[in-house]
C-alpha positions in Angstrom: -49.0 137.7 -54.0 -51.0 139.9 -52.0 -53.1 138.3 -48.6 -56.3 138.8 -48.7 -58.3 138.6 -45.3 -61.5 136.2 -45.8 -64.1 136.8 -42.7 -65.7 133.7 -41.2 -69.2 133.7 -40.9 -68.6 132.9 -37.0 -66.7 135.8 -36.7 -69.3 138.3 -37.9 -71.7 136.2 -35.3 -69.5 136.8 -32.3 -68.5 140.7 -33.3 -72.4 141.1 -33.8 -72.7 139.4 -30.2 -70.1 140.8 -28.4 -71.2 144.5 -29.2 -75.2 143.7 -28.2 -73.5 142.1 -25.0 -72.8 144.7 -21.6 -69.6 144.2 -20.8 -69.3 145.6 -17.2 -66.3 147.4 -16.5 -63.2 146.3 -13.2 -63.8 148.7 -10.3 -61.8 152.2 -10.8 -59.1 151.5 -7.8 -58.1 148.1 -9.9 -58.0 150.1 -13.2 -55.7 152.7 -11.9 -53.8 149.7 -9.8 -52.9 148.3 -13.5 -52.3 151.1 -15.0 -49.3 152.0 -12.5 -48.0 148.5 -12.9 -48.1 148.3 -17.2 -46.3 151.9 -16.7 -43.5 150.4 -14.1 -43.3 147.7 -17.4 -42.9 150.4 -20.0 -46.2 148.8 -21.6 -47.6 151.6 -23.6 -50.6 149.7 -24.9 -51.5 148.7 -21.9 -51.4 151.9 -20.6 -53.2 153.4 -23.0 -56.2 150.6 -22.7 -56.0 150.9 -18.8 -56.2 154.7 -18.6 -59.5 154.6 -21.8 -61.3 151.8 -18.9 -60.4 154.0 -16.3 -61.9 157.1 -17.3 -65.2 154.4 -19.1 -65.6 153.2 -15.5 -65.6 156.8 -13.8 -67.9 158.8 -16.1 -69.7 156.2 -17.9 -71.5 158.9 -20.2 -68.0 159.6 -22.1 -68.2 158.5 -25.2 -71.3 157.0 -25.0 -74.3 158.1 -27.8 
């Protein structure tokens, strides 16, 4: 049998929210502070999410449209 994924109409809602929604970004110094801590852990997702805020939260015009 082969899963299928079914979306839930209140998921769709809360994607459709959270995207029209600012989400402000932590202050740089805390961004690099958990960046050098998921490193020390050998996290490399968290890394690599801490390092893509980090450079959001410094130049806000990366990436942006």
């Amino acid at each position: 049998m082969s899963a299928r994924y079914i979306r839930r109409p209140t998921e769709v809602a809360a994607i459709r929210a959270a995207a029209r929604s600012a989400r402000p970004l932590p202050p740089v110094p805390a961004l690099m502070a958990a960046l050098l801590v998921a490193n020390d852990r050998g996290d490399r997702e968290a890394v690599t999410l801490c390092a893509h805020r980090a450079v959001r939260a410094a130049a806000p015009e990366v990436g942006e449209q």
